[in-house]
N, C-alpha and C positions, 0 to 999 in steps of 0.2 A: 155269669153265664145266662145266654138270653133263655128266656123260659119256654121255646118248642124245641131248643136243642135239650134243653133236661126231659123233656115228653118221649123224644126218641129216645135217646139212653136209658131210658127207664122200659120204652117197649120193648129194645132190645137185650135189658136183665131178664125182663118178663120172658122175653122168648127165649134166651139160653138157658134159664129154668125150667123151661117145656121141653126145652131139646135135652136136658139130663134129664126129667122125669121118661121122656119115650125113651132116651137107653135102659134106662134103670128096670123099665118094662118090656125091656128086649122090640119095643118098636122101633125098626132101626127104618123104615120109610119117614115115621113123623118126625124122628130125631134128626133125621136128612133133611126135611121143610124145616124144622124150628130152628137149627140151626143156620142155616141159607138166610130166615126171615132175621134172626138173631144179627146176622153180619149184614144186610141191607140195611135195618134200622140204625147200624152203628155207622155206616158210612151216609147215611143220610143226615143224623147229626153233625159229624163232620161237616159235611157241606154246608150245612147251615151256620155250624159256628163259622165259616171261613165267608161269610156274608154274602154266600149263593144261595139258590131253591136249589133242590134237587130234583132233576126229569121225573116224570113217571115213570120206571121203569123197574124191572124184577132182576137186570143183566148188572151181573155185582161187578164185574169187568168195569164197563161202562161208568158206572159208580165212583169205582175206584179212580180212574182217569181224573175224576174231578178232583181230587185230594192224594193224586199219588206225588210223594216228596212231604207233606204232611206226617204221614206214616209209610212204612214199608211192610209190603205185604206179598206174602207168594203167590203170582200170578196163575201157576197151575190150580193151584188149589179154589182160587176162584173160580177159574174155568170148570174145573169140574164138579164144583157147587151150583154155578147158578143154572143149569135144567131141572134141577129140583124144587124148584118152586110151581114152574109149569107142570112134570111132570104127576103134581100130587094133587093139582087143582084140573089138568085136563089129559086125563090117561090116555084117550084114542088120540093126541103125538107120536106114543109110544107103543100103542096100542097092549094096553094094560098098563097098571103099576110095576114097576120094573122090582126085581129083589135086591134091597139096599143088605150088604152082606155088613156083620158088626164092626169087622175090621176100617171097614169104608165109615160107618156110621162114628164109629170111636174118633176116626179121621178129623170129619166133620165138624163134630163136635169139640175137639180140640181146638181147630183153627178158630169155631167162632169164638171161644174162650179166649183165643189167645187176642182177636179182631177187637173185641169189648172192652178187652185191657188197655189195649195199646190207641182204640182211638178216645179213651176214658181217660189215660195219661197226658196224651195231644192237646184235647180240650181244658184240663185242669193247668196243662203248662208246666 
C-alpha cells in the first residue's frame, strides 16, 4: 500500500473517532462534519490507491464518480452529507448553523462507518 494512501485512511479513522466522540457528546453538527470529513478522506485514499490525485474538492458525490464500481455506495446518502462540510466552516450559506437532529447525526455516522470499511476492504483486497 503506497504510503499517502495509509495517511488518508488513518485521517479518516482519526475523523470517524471525532464523529463518535460528538455523538457520544450529543454534538450532532460536529458528528455531521466529522463524519462527511471521515468519508472524504476514505474516498480520497481510494483514489489514490486506484493511481489518481484526487480534485480538491469537499463534494463527496463527485468523489465518489472517481471510484464508483470500486466500491458501492448510497448515492443519497452522500448527497445529503456533503453540504456539511460547507455548512459548519461557512454558516451565512445557510445563514446560520442548521440543527443536525440525532436521528440524522446517528445516520451519518453510520454511513461513514460503514464508507471506512468498505473502502479499507477495497484497498486491502
Amino acid at each position: 500500500m503506497r504510503e499517502e494512501v495509509r495517511w488518508w485512511l488513518e485521517a479518516a479513522r482519526i475523523n470517524l473517532r471525532r464523529a463518535e466522540r460528538a455523538f457520544e457528546d450529543g454534538d450532532y453538527e460536529a458528528c455531521a462534519f466529522w463524519s462527511h470529513q471521515a468519508v472524504e478522506f476514505s474516498l480520497k485514499a481510494l483514489i489514490i490507491h486506484s493511481g489518481e490525485l484526487p480534485e480538491r474538492t469537499h463534494n463527496l458525490r463527485r468523489l465518489y464518480e472517481r471510484v464508483r464500481g470500486i466500491v458501492e455506495l448510497d448515492d443519497q446518502l452522500l448527497s445529503e452529507l456533503t453540504p456539511y462540510y460547507s455548512v459548519s466552516r461557512y454558516p451565512d450559506i445557510f445563514m446560520g448553523v442548521p440543527h443536525v437532529h440525532r436521528n440524522t447525526a446517528e445516520r451519518f455516522l453510520n454511513f461513514a462507518r460503514e464508507v471506512v470499511e468498505r473502502v479499507e476492504r477495497a484497498i486491502r483486497g
